[in-house]
Structures are given as structure tokens and as C-alpha cells.
C-alpha positions in Angstrom: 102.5 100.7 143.2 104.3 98.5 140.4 104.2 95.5 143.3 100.9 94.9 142.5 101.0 94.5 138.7 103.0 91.9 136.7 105.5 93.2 133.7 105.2 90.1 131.7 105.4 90.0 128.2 103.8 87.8 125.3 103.2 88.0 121.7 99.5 88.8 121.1 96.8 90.7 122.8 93.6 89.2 123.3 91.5 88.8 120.5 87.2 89.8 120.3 85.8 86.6 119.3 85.2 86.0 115.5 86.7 89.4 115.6 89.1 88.6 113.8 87.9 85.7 111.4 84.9 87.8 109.8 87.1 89.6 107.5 91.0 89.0 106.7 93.3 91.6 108.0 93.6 93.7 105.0 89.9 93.7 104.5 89.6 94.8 108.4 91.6 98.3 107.3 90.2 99.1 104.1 87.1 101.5 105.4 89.8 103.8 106.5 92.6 103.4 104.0 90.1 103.1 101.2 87.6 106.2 102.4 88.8 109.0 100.1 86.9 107.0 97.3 86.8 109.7 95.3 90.4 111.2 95.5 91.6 107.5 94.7 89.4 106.8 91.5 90.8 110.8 90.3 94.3 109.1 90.9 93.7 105.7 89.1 92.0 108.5 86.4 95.5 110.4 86.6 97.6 107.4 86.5 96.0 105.6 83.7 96.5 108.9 81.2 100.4 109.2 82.7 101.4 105.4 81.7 98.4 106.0 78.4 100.3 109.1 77.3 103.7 107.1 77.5 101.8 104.1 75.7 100.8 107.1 73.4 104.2 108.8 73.2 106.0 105.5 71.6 103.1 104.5 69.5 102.9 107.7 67.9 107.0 108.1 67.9 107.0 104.8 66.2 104.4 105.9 63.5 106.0 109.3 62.3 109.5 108.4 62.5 108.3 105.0 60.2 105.9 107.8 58.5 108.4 110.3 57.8 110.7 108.0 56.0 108.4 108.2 52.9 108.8 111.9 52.8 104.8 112.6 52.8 104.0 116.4 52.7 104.2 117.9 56.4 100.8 118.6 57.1 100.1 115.1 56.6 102.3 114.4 59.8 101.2 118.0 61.9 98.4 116.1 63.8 101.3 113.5 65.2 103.9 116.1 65.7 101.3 118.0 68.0 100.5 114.3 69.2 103.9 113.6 70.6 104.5 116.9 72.0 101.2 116.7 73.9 102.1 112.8 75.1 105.3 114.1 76.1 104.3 117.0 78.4 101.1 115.2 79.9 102.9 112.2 80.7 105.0 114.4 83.5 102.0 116.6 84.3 99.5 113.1 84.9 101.8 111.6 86.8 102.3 114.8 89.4 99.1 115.0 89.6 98.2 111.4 90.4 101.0 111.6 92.9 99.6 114.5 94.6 95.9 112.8 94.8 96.7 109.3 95.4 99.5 110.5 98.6 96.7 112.8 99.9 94.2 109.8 100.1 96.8 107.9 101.0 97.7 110.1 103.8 94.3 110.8 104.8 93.4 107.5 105.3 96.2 106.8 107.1 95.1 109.2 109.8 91.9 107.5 110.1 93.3 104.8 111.3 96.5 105.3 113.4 93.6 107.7 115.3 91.3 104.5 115.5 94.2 102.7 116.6 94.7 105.3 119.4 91.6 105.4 120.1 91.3 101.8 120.8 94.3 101.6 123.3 93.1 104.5 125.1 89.7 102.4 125.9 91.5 99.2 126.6 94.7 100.6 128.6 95.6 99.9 130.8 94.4 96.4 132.1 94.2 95.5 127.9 97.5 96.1 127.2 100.2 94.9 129.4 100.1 91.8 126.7 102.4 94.2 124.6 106.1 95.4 125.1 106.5 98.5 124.8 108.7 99.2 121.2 107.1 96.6 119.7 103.5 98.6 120.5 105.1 101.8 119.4 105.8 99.7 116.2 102.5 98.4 115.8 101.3 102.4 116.4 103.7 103.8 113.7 105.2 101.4 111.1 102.4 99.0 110.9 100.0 102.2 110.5 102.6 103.4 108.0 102.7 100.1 106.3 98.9 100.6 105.1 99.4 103.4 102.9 101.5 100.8 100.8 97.5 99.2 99.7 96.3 102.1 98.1 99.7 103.7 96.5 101.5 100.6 95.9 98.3 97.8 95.2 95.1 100.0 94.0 96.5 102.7 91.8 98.7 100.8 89.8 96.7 97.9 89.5 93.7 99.6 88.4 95.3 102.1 86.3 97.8 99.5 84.5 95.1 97.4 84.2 92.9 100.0 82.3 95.7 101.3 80.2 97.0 97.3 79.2 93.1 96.7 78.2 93.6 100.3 76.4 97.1 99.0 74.6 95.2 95.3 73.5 92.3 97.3 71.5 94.9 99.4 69.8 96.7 96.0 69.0 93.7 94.4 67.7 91.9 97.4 65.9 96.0 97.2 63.7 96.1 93.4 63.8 94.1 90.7 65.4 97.0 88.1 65.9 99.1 91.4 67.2 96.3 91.8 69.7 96.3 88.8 71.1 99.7 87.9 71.7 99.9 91.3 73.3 97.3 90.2 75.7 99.0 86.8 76.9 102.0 88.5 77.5 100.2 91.3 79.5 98.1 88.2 81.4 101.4 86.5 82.2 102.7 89.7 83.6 99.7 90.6 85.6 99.3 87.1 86.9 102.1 84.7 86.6 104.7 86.4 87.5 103.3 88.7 90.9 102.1 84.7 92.1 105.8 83.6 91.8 107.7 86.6 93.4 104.8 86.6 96.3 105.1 83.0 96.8 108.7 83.8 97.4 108.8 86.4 99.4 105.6 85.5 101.5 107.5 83.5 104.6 109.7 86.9 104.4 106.9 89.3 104.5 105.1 88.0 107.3 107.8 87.4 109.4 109.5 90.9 109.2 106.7 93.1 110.7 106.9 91.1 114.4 110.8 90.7 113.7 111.0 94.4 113.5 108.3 94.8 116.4 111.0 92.6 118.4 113.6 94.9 117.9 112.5 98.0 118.9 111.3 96.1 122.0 114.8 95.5 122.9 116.4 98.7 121.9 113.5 100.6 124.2 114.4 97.7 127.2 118.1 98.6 126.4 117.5 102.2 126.5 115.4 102.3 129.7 117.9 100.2 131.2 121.4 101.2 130.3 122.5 102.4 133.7 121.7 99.0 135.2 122.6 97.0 132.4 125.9 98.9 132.3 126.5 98.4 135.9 125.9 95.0 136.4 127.8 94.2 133.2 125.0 93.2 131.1 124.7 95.8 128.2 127.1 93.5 126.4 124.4 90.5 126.5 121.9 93.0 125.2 124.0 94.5 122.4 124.2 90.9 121.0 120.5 90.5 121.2 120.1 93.2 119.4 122.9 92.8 116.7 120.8 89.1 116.3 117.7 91.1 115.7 119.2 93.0 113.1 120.3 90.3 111.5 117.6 88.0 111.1 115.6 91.4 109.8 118.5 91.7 107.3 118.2 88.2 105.9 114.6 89.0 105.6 114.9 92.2 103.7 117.4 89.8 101.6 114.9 87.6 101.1 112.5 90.1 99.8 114.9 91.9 97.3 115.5 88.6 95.4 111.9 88.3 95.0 111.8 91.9 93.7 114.8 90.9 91.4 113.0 87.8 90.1 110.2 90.2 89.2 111.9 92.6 87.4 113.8 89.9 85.4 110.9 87.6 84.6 109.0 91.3 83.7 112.4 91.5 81.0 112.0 88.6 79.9 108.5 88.6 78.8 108.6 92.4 77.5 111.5 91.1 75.0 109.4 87.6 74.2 106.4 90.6 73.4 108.2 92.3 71.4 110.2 89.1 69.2 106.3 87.7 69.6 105.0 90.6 68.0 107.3 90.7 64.9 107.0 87.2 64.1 103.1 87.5 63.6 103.5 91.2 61.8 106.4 90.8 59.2 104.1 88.0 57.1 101.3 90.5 57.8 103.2 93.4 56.2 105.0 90.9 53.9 101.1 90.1 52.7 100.0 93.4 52.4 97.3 92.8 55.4 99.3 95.3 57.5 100.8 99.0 56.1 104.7 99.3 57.0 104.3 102.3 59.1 102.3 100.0 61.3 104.9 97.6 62.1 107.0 99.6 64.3 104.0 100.6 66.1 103.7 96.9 66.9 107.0 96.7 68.1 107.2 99.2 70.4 103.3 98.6 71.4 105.0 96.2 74.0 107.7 97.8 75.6 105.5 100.9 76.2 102.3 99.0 77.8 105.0 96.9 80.0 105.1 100.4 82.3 101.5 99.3 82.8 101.8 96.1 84.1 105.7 96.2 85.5 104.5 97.5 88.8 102.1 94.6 89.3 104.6 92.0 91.2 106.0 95.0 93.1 102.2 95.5 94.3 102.3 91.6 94.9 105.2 92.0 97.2 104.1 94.8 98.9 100.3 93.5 99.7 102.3 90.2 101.4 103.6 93.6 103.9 100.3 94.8 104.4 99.5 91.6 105.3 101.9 91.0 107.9 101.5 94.7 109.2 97.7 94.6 109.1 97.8 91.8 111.3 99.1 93.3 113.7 97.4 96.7 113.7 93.6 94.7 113.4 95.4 92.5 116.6 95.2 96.2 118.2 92.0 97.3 116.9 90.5 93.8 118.2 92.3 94.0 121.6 89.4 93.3 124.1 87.7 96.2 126.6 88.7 94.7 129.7 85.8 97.2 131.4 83.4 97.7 128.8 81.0 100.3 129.1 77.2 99.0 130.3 74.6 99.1 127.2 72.6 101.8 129.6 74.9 103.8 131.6 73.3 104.8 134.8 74.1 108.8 135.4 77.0 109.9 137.3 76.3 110.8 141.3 76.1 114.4 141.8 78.5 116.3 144.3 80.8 114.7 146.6 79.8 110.9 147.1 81.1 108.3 149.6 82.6 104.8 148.1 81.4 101.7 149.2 82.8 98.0 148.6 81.5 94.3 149.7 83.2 91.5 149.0 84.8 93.3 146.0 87.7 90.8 144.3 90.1 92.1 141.5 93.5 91.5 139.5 95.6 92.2 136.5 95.2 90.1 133.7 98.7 88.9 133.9 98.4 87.9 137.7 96.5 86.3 139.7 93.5 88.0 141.9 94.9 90.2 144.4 92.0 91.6 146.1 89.6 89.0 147.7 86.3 89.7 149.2 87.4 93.0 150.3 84.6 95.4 152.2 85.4 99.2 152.7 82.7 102.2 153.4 84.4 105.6 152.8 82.2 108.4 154.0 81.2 111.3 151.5 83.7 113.8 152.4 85.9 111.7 154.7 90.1 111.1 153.9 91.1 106.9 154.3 94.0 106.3 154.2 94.7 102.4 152.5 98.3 100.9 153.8 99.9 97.3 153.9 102.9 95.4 152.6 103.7 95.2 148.7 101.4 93.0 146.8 98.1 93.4 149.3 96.6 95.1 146.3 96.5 98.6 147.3 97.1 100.2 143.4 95.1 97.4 142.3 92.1 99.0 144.6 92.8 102.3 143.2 92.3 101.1 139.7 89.4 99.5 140.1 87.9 102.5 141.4 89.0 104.7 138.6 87.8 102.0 136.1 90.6 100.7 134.9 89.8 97.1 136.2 86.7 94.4 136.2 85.6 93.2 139.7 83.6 90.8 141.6 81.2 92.4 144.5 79.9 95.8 144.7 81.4 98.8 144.2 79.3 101.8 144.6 79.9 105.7 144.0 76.6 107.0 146.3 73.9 104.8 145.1 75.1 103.9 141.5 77.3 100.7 141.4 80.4 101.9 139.3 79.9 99.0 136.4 76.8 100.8 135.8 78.7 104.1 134.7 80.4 104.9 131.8 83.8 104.9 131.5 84.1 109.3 131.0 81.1 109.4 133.8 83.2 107.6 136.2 86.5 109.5 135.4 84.6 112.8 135.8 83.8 112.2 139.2 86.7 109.9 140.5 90.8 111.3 139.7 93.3 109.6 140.0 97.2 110.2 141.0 99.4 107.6 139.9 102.8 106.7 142.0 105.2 107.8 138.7 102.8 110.4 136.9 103.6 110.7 133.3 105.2 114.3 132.2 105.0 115.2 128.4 108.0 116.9 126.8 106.0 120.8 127.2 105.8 122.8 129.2 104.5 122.7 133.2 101.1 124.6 132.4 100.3 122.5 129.6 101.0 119.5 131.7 98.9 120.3 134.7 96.3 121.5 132.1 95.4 118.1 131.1 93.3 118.1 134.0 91.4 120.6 132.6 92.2 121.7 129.1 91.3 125.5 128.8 91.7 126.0 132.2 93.2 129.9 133.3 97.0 130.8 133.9 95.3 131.9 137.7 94.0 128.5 138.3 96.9 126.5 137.4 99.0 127.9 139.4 96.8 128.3 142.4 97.0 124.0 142.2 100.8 124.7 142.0 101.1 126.8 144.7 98.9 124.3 146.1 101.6 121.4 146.4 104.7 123.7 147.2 105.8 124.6 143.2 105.3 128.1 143.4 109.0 129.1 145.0 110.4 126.9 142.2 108.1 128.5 139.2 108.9 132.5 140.9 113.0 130.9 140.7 112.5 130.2 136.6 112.5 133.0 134.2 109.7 130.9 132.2 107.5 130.8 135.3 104.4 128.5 134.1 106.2 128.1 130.2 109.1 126.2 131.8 109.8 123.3 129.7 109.8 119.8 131.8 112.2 117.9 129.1 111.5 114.8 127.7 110.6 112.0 130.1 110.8 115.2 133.2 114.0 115.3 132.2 114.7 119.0 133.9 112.7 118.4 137.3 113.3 116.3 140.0 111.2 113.5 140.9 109.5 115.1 143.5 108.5 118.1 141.6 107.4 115.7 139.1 105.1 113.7 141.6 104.3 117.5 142.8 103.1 118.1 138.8 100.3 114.6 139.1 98.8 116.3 142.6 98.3 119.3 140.7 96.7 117.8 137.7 94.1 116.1 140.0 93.4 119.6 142.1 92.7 121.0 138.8 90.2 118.4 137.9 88.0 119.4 140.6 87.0 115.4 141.4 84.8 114.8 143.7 86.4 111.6 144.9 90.0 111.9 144.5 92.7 108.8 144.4 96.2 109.2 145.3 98.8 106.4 145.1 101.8 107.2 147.1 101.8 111.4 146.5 104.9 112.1 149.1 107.3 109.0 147.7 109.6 110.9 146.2 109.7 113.8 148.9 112.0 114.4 151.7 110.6 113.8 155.0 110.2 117.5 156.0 109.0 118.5 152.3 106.6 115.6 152.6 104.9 116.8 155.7 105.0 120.4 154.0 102.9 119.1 150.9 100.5 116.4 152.7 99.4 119.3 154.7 99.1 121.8 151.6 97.7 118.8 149.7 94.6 117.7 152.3 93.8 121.3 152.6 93.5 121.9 149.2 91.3 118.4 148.7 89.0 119.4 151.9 85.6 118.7 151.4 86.3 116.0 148.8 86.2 112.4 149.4 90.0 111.0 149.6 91.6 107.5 149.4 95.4 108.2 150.3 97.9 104.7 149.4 100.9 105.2 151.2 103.8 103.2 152.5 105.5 105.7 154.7 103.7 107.8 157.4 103.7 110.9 156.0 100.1 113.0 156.1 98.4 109.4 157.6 98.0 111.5 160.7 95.9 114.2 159.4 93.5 111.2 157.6 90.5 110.7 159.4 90.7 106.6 159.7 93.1 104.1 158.4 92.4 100.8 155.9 94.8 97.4 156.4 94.8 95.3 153.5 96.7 92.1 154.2 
């Protein structure tokens, strides 16, 4: 029952203490973006010979054009003929080939983490994640995984192969001229320094602020979504279009605010490959000019430059796209360090065999974004026996049913038979208590795959013995898919009812021993509701039942009723 549980929204989920202080952000992600070691080093290998062979491709241009002007015999230039043509061809077949590797890391470690990610919400939800709307949690799922691939394609490769092949370029400049050499590598140090500082520093305010600004959005366009019948109604879908044209907005002056960074780099990166290259030619022509450097050479100096700039032009790109990372890796490790609101014990105790009773003594219990609902509440539920838990909204009726399914902390006892329900693990406890939610979730497949949850592998003869169970089986005969219907997105092509129907079936098929339903005839008709209470407690005989209800239906057949309030 929604009564029971506050909607509220804030910006951060709680955070494990010193979590997230022992290691920045970026640092947090890199065992799983960084764990295909050995595929990234074979890209940084690959990338280094594609920008070496284009460094190799100009240099040895440079030398046979400036060669062939002499008119030397032809086998004296062979070797750099077959040089160039072999540059040319491996420069497109390295950098394939690092593409390849370094996207398959990439990729690879990306699905390390979004599955850690997932994994982390499905041990903290729900209690642990009500701190998050919605979109902007889809966001932080998706685009802020996505957003870490950008550290190893966009930060790593190039880095590490520009830097080898700009260390590579320097010895070639010194072994032809000292003086070439080192101007070559202050201009390079500039580039790899200077200039990815300056365009971070001005697109940093910009970086970090985009990843919660787009988070934001896609919080209000799911809100406007969701709501757009009532929003329409009541006149309102105006107010909500403007929010969102806002959002838009301020995510556009910040994607501004990031391309003139990128701009600046790519002009300062002009500016100091053209100073390399005028550099370069005032410290060569006295060297030629002297006889200290042959003529052929000097090209090759000349063009040294503009060829080892494809080394070190990616650098303030990186720069701008590890300020992303940042902001996005905040977020995710926010995730990742969202607190266990019911941890499991260091020693689980083993799960009660068979059907058990439920006992409670002064048990006390409530969302983290509300106050405690339950309050020294003491129930004893037979092994075996159907209670039925009523009272008016807010008395904490789904609040008990979560805390018996483990979804909440308490105060008191709880106990499953003679093992108190903190001292199980979280998959112990959900193997012998299932649940029924009041608005079951329905995946976009179809109804045997839905109601198989419950069970995965489960046989085509005992799903739809569950179905005929809670009155689906006229419906299923009716469609020409029978158990392959298709329930649409969101159950968009069954009615509410047969979707409640769909969560009763999923907890038959589980075969609990202890069995929580919350509200299963809500959205029945009065005479289909009698219908599937009956079918429902005769399929669940034996087991021990806690029915929520609000309306009357099947509390007749329970054997005792619970008050709360």
C-alpha cells in the first residue's frame, strides 16, 4: 500500500562511511574499466605503431622527396620507397586494430560495472533507494555507466600511446640534431601539459555540473510521462513542458561551455604545432648552413613536428573528457556506496524447514523517508494458519509486509519458527517468505516468462496450473498465444486485474512456505474477487498466509483477523 511509504525525492543516496573518501571517484571504477589489462596494453601497443607509422610516413616522405632531388641511383632510395608504402598501409591497419581491442576492453569493462551497479541496487532496494527519482537513476544506470568507457578509449590509450610515440619522435630529433630534439620536446611538454590544464580548468564547472543536470531531466520527462493524463487534465502539462524546456537549456549552455574549451584546445594545439615547426627551422637552417646537418635532413625536421602533434593533439580532448568521468563517476560510485539498509548477519543462521509460524514482539519499523510507522507491534501467526492484517491507510500494514520479506530494519523480534529473521540471509529469507505486492511489476514478455520468475525453469504444466489457479485460464484458452501472449510494455495489453492475477501466480509458483499478499483482489470486481480469494486460499492451503486487505473480500474464509491502528 503506497500510504505507507513517502515518494520524496533528494539529490544523493546515503553514503558508506569513508566509502567514499578512500579513493576518488575515478579511482573507485578503475578495477572494472581497467580489468582487460592485457587487451588495453595490445591497444596502447596498436595505437602507438598507428600514430608511429604516420610519424614514420612524413619523416620518410620528407627524406626521399628532399632525397630524390639529387637524382641518386634508385636503389639507393628502394628501402624508403618500400618504407613509405609500408607506413602508409600499417597506419590504417594499426589503427583498426587498436580500435577493435581498445572498444572490446572498453566494452567489457563496462559490463562489469553497470552489472555491479545492478547488483548493488538489487541488495539495497527498496528501502535504499527511494533517495533517487526515478530518470535520474535510470541515468546514473546508463549514461553514467556509459560515460566510463570515455577513461580507457578517450584518457589511457591515447595518453600512453602519444606519449610513447612523442618520446619515439624526440630520439629521432636528437639522434639528427640535439637543438632539434629539444625544442621538439618543449613543444610536445607544452602540448601534453599546458594546454589539457587550461581547457580542463575551463570546462571543469561545466563537466561536473552536466551529468546531475542531465540526471534532472530525464527525471522530469519520466514524471511528465507517467503523468500526462493528470497533468493534461488539470492543466498542468504546460508548467511541466517549461520545466523541462529550462532543463534543456541550462544542459545546452553547458554543452556550450564545453565546446569552447575543446575549441581553445584545438587552437592552442595550432598554435604550438606551427611555433614547432618555425622553432625547428630557425635552429636547422644555421645547422645545414654549417655543414653540421645534411640538406635532406632538414625537411625531415620540419615535418618532424606536424606529424608527432597526432600524438599529443588528443591529450586536452582526454583532459576534457576525464573532467566527465569525473562528474559521471561520482555518481555511479554514489550508487555503488548506497548503504544496505538490511545487511546480511556475518553468520547467517539456516533457513526454517517446511511451513513455519511468524512471530513479532514489540517489533517497530519505517521507511527511511518517514517516520516509524509500526510501534511495538506483537503478532503470533500459527504455522499453517491464514491472518488476515486490516486498518485505515498509514497503520503500516505494507510496512509489516516488508519487514517480513526483508526489505526493512526493525526493532523487537521477528521470528520465522525459532530463527529471528535478522539472523537469515537476505536469499534464505526470500526462499521461504513470498511476497505479492499491491501493483506487481509486468515485464514487456510474455505471461509464462513473467510468472516464471518465480521459478525460472519451471514447466509449461506448472505455470499454468498457478494460472488456472487465480481464474487466467478462460482468458489464456481465449488468446491464440495461450501462455506466449505478450503482456506489452508496462501490462500494457491486460487489465489491471489480470495483472494483479499475474503477481498471485508468481508467488503460487514459488512454492513459499510463508506467503505475503498485499491487497490481491484490489483491482477485481466484487464477484471476480470472491471467485479468486476462494481459488487463491485453496491453492495456498497448508501454507502460512498474511492477507493485507482494505475491502472484505476472502477475510471471511481467514482463520482470525489483525487491527493495526
Amino acid at each position: 500500500m503506497s500510504a505507507d511509504r513517502s515518494t520524496g525525492s533528494v539529490a544523493t543516496a546515503p553514503v558508506a562511511p569513508g566509502a567514499a573518501s578512500a579513493a576518488s571517484p575515478v579511482r573507485r571504477l578503475l578495477p572494472w574499466i581497467l580489468s582487460e589489462r592485457r587487451r588495453l596494453a595490445l591497444a596502447v601497443l596498436l595505437g602507438a605503431l598507428a600514430i608511429g607509422s604516420g610519424v614514420g610516413l612524413l619523416a620518410t616522405s620528407a627524406w626521399l622527396i628532399s632525397s630524390a632531388a639529387l637524382q641518386p641511383p634508385v636503389l639507393e632510395l628502394e628501402v624508403a620507397i618500400v618504407a613509405v608504402r609500408a607506413f602508409g598501409i600499417g597506419r590504417g591497419v594499426f589503427r583498426y586494430a587498436e580500435r577493435l581491442v581498445s572498444h572490446d576492453a572498453a566494452f567489457r569493462g563496462l559490463s562489469r560495472l553497470r552489472l555491479a551497479v545492478y547488483d548493488r541496487l538489487a541488495v539495497v532496494a527498496p528501502a535504499g533507494v527511494p533517495a533517487y527519482r526515478r530518470g535520474d537513476l535510470l541515468e546514473r544506470l546508463v549514461r553514467d555507466v556509459d560515460a566510463a568507457q570515455d577513461l580507457p578509449l578517450r584518457v589511457l590509450v591515447p595518453y600512453l600511446a602519444g606519449g610513447l610515440v612523442a618520446l619515439g619522435s624526440v630520439v629521432l630529433a636528437v639522434v639528427i640534431l640535439p637543438a632539434a630534439g629539444a625544442v621538439l620536446a618543449v613543444s610536445l611538454l607544452l602540448a601534453a601539459t599546458v594546454v589539457p590544464w587550461i581547457t580542463a580548468r575551463a570546462a571543469a564547472d561545466a563537466d561536473r555540473a552536466s551529468a546531475p543536470e542531465r540526471g534532472r531531466l530525464n527525471a522530469d520527462v519520466l514524471t511528465l510521462l507517467d503523468g500526462m493524463g493528470d497533468l493534461t487534465v488539470s492543466g498542468a502539462a504546460g508548467t511541466w513542458l517549461d520545466r523541462l524546456e529550462e532543463d534543456d537549456r541550462r544542459i545546452g549552455g553547458l554543452a556550450a561551455r564545453s565546446a569552447r574549451a575543446s575549441g581553445l584546445a584545438s587552437g592552442l594545439g595550432v598554435l604550438l604545432s606551427g611555433g614547432a615547426v618555425v622553432a625547428m627551422l630557425i635552429v636547422a637552417i644555421p645547422a645545414v648552413r654549417s655543414g653540421a646537418l645534411p640538406g635532406v635532413d632538414l625537411a625531415v625536421l620540419a615535418l618532424l613536428p606536424l606529424a608527432t602533434y597526432e600524438a599529443v593533439v588528443s591529450m586536452p580532448v582526454a583532459a576534457l573528457a576525464l573532467g566527465r568521468v569525473r562528474g559521471s563517476a561520482q555518481r555511479v560510485v554514489e550508487v555503488l556506496d548506497a548503504v544496505d539498509p538490511v545487511p546480511d548477519p556475518a553468520v547467517p543462521a539456516a533457513p526454517p524447514a517446511g511451513v513455519v509460524g511468524v512471530r513479532l514482539r514489540g517489533v517497530g519499523a519505517g521507511w527511511p523517508s518517514g517516520g516509524e510507522v509500526l510501534t511495538g507491534l506483537d503478532l503470533d501467526v500459527p504455522a499453517g494458519a491464514r491472518v488476515g492484517i486490516v486498518g485505515p491507510s498509514g497503520t503500516g500494514k505494507s510496512t509489516l509486509l516488508a519487514v517480513l520479506a526483508g526489505f526493512l530494519p526493525y526493532t523487537g523480534s521477528v521470528r520465522l519458527g525459532d530463527v529471528e529473521l535478522r539472523d537469515l540471509a537476505g536469499a534464505d529469507l526470500r526462499s521461504v517468505v513470498g511476497w505479492c505486492p499491491q501493483l506487481p511489476h509486468v515485464f514487456d514478455t510474455s505471461v509464462v516468462e513473467n510468472v516464471r520468475l518465480a521459478r525460472p525453469g519451471a514447466p509449461d504444466e506448472d505455470v499454468r496450473a498457478v494460472l488456472d489457479a487465480v481464474g487466467l485460464g478462460p482468458w489464456l484458452d481465449a488468446s491464440p498465444h495461450g501462455l506466449d501472449t505478450s503482456v506489452g510494455e508496462h501490462g500494457a495489453r491486460v487489465s489491471a486485474g489480470q495483472r494483479q492475477r499475474l503477481g498471485v501466480a508468481r508467488v503460487l509458483l514459488g512454492g513459499h512456505p510463508v506467503v505475503l499478499l498485499d491487497e490481491p483482489t484490489e483491482h477485481l470486481d466484487e464477484a471476480t474477487a470472491d471467485i479468486v480469494a476462494g481459488e487463491l486460499l485453496a491453492a495456498l492451503e497448508g501454507r502460512t498466509v498474511l492477507w493485507v486487505a482494505h475491502r472484505p473480500h476472502g477475510l471471511d474464509r481467514l482463520d482470525r483477523i489483525h487491527r493495526l491502528g
